[in-house]
N, C-alpha and C positions, 0 to 999 in steps of 0.2 A: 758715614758714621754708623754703630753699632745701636740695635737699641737695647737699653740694658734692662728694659721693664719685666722680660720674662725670662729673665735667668736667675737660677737658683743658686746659690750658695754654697751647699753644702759637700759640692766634690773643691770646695775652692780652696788652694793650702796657703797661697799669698798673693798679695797685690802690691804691686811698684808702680807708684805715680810720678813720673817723671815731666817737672812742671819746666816750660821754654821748649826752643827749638832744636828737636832733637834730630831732625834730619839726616846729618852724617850717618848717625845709625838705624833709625828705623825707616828715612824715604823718605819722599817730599811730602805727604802727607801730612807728617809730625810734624809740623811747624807750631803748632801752640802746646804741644807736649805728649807724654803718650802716658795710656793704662794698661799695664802687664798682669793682665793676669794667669796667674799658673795654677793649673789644676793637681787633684794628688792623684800620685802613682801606685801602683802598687808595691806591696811589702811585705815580706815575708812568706810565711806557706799560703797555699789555698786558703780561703778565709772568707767570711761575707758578713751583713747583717740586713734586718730588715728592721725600719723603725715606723711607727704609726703615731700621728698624731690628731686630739681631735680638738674642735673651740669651737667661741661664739658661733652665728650665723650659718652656722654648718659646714664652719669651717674642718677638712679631712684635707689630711696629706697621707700618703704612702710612700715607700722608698725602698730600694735594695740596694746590695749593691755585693759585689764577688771581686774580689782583687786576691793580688799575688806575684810571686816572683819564680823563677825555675832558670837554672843557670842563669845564664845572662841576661834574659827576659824578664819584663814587668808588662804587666798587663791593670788594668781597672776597667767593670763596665759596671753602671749603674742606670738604675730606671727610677722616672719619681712621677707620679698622679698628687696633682693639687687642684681642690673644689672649695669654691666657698659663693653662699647663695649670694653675699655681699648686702652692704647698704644703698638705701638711696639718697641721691643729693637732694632730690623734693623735699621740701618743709614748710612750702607757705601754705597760705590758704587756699588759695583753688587748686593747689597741685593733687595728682594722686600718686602717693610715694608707692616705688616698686622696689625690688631686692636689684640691685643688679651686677651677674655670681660674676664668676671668674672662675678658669681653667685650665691646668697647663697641665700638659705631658712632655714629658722630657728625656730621651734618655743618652747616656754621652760615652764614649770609648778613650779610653788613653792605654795607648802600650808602645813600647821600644824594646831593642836588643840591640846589646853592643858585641858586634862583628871580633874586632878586636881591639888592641889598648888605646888605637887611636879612630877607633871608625864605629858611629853606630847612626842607628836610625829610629827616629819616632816617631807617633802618628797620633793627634786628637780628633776625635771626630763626634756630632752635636748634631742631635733632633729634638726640635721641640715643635711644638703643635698649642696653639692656644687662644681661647677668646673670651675678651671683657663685653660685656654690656657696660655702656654709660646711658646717663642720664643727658636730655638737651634740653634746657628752658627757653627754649626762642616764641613759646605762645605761654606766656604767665597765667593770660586767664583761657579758662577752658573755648577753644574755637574749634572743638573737633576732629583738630588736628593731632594723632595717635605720635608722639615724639616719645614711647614708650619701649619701642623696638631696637632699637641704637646699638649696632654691639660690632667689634671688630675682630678679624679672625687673624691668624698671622702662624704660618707651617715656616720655619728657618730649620737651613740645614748648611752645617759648615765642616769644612776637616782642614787640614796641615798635617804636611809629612816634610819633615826636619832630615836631611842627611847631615850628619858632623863628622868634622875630619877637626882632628888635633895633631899639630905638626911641633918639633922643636922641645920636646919635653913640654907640652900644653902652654907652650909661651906664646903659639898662632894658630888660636881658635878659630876655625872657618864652619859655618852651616851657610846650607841652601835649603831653603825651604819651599813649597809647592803648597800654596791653599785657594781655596773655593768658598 
C-alpha cells in the first residue's frame, strides 16, 4: 500500500475512487478497490508561479512550480518546502510538552509527447524527503526515561512512464506502463 501522509495536494487535478473489485483492470492487487490519482499537466506557454504561505506554530510552506506546452509536448515540474515546529500530545501533569515539527520536501515531474494521432508517451516522476516527531507516553510519570526524541524519517521516490497506443479510431485504447 501507499502512504498517503506525505503527499501534497496541490499538483493534484483529480481523484477517482473506484469502490469493489477492480481487478480486470488494475491487477490483482485491487481487490477492495482502487485510488486514481491524476496529477496536472502542463498548459499553455512557459509559465510558472511561486506561492508562500505562513501560520500558527511556524507553520511555512513554499512552492514553485514552471509548466507548459510546445508542439506536442507538456511538461510540469514543481518544488514544495513545508515546516512546522507542530504541537504536542503531552498535557497531563507530570508530562513535559515539546513541539513536535514536521517536514517535507517534495518535488514531482509530469511531462508526455504525442509521437503521432495514435501513439504517445508519459512520464510522472516523485521525491519526497520527510520527518515527524511524535510524541510516546509509555512512562506517565517522570522515570527518566527521555521518550522525547521520537521522530520518523521517510526519503520515497517513484515514477511511471505510460507508452499509449490508440487503434481503430480510439475505439482500442491500449497503454503499457513501467513504474518503480
Amino acid at each position: 500500500g501507499f502512504d498517503f501522509s506525505n503527499l501534497l495536494t496541490d499538483d493534484i487535478e483529480q481523484i477517482e475512487v473506484l469502490r469493489g473489485p477492480q481487478s480486470a483492470i488494475w491487477g490483482s492487487d485491487a481487490m477492495g478497490g482502487v485510488i486514481n490519482i491524476i496529477t496536472k499537466q502542463g498548459r499553455g506557454d512557459l509559465n510558472g508561479r511561486a506561492h508562500v504561505e505562513f501560520g500558527a506554530h511556524n507553520y511555512n510552506k513554499q512552492s514553485l512550480n514552471v509548466n507548459g506546452t510546445t508542439n506536442k509536448s507538456n511538461y510540469s515540474l514543481s518544488a514544495y518546502n513545508v515546516y512546522t515546529d507542530g504541537i504536542s500530545s503531552k498535557t497531563g501533569e507530570w508530562d513535559d510538552p515539546d513541539n513536535d515539527s514536521y517536514k517535507n520536501q517534495n518535488v514531482t515531474f509530469r511531462g508526455g509527447h504525442q509521437f503521432t494521432d495514435q501513439f504517445s508517451l508519459d512520464t510522472a516522476l516523485r521525491y519526497t524527503q520527510a520527518k515527524s516527531e511524535y510524541d510516546v507516553n509509555l512512562f506517565p510519570i517522570d522515570s527518566g526515561i527521555n521518550n522525547d526524541n521520537n521522530y520518523s524519517k521517510k526519503r520515497e521516490r517513484s515514477g511511471k512512464v505510460n507508452a499509449n497506443l490508440s487503434l481503430f479510431d480510439n475505439s482500442w485504447k491500449n497503454r503499457l506502463s513501467i513504474a518503480y
